[in-house]
C-alpha angles and dihedrals in degrees: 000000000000122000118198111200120193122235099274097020120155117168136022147180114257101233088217103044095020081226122155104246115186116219115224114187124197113240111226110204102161095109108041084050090051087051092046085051100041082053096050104050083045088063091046084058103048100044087048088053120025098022094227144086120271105008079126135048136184108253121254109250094020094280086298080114094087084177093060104036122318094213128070103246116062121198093234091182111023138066103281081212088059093043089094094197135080096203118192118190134213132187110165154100130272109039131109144185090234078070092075094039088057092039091234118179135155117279104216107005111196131208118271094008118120116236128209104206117098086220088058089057094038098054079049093062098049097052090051099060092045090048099047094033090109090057105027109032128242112307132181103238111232124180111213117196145173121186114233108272098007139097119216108096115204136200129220115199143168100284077228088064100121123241093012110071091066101042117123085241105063116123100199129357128182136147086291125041141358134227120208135155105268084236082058088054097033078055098055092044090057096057091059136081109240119199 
């Protein structure tokens, strides 16, 4: 028996019983939250270097057009071989700086799976911007993220990256990456001349 429900609709008549059933959908806002994200740290970015509106753009298809732009954050208005950063961005439950402390990372990650460790992501990050440097131009990998239901952005960057590793506001610092508040970052970005 086939039952054919119209957009909207929200309640229906069982052909066996003739009881009224009401329908309840799941509402699935991961991605619209991911794309309002992705928008908002582009224009961070391009008010903390380049002082003005729309430099920066969220990238279509979340980044997932590698023919477009592999990142996030897309320079709408600039060179993408003078954007120097390959920003991946993160809004979402279940991950936690312990993580890194532990060096937790997936076992077995597996394509198309989301993982939940911020190592996973990180580790992401930094092969794409080896793998896409010919196309795209170098770029300093930089994990953006936002826990579900909390402010408080951070930034994970190279530990290399210079003037931030050693900052008072650094959450965790080791021979590989640095965590620091995204305002901390935001801060630093502001002090510097971008092409």
């Amino acid at each position: 028996m086939d039952l054919l429900l119209k957009r909207g609709q929200k309640n229906f008549k069982c052909p066996s019983c003739e009881t009224d059933l009401e329908i309840k959908y799941k509402q699935f806002k991961s991605g619209a939250k991911g794309g309002k994200y992705e928008s908002f740290i582009a224009d961070q970015f391009s008010w903390a270097m380049y002082n003005t509106a729309g430099m920066l753009t969220k990238c279509p298809g979340s980044g997932g057009w590698t023919n477009l732009f592999p990142f996030d954050v897309y320079p709408a208005k600039i060179d993408t071989f003078k954007f120097p950063f390959g920003i991946e961005c993160k809004h979402r439950k279940g991950w936690s700086l312990v993580d890194i402390i532990r060096q937790k990372r997936s076992k077995t990650p597996k394509k198309g799976k989301a993982d939940t460790y911020i190592l996973d992501w990180w580790d992401k990050v930094k092969e794409d911007c080896e793998q896409y440097k010919e196309k795209w131009g170098e770029k300093i990998p930089i994990l953006i993220m936002r826990r579900d239901g909390e402010k408080g952005d951070i930034a994970i960057l190279d530990a290399t990256f210079p003037g931030i590793v050693n900052d008072k506001d650094c959450y965790i610092s080791n021979k590989d990456l640095s965590v620091v508040p995204l305002t901390v970052f935001l801060d630093y970005l502001r002090s510097k001349t971008w092409d």
